[in-house]
C-alpha positions as CSV (number, residue, x, y, z in Angstrom):
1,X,16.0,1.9,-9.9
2,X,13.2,-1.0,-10.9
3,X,9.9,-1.1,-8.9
4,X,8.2,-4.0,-7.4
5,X,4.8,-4.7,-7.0
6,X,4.5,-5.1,-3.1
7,X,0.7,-4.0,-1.8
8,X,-2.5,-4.0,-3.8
9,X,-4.6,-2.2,-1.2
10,X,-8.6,-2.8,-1.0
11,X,-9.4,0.8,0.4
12,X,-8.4,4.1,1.1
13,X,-7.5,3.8,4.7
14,X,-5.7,0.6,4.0
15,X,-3.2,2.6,1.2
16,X,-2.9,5.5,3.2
17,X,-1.8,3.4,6.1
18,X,0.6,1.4,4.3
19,X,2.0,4.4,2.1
20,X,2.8,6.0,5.6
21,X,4.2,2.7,7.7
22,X,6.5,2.7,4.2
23,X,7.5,6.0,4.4
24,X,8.2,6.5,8.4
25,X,10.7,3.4,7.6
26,X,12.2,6.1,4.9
27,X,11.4,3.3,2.1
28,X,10.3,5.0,-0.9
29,X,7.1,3.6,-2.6
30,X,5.1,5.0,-5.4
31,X,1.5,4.0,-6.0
32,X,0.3,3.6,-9.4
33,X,-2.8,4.6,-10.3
34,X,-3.4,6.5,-7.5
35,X,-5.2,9.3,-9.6
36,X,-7.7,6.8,-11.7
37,X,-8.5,5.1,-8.6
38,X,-9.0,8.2,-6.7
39,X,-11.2,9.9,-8.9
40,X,-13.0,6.2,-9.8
41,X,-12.8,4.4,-6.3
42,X,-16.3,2.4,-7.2
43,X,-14.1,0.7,-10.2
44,X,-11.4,-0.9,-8.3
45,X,-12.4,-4.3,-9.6
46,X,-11.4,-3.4,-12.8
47,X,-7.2,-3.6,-13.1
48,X,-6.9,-0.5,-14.9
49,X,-8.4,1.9,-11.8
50,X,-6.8,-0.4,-9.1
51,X,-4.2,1.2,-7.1
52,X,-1.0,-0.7,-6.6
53,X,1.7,0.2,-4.0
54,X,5.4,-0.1,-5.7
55,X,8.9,0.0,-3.7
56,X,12.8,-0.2,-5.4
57,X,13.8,-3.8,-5.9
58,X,16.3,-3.5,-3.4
59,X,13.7,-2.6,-0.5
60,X,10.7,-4.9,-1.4
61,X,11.5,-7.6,2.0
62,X,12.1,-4.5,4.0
63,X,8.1,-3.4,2.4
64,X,6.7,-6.9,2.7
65,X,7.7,-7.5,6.1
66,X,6.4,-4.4,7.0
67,X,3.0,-4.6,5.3
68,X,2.9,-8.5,6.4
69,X,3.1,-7.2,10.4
70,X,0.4,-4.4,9.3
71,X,-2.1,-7.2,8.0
72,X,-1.3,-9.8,11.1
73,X,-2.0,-7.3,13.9
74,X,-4.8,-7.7,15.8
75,X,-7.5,-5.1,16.1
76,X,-7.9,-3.9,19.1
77,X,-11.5,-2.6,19.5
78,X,-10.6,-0.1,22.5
79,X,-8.4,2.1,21.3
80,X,-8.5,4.4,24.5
């Protein structure tokens, strides 16, 4: 089963959000480097510590539809 590059997330929240949208929609995802750039999360500008979300071939426009809905919602700055 061959991964795909779908999500290169810029924070923590932003992954852990992601990760879990990917897996409530039982899609399974692996994010590489997810040690490195835990442990180093002030060298994420360097490609060796950046963490990159990863889904099977066969579910990456399930992923990217997904994650493309996540990124185009609008914040909404009342919650309650």
């Amino acid at each position: 089963m061959p991964l795909v590059e779908v999500f290169r997330p810029t924070s923590e929240p932003e992954l852990m959000a992601v990760v879990a949208m990917l897996e409530a929609r039982q899609i399974p995802c692996h994010v590489q480097n997810s040690g490195y750039g835990s442990l180093f999360p002030g060298l994420e500008t360097i490609s060796f510590f950046q963490r990159v979300i990863m889904v099977p071939e066969e579910r990456a426009s399930d992923a990217l539809e997904l994650i493309r809905d996540f990124q185009n919602r609008p914040i909404d700055p009342d919650p309650a």
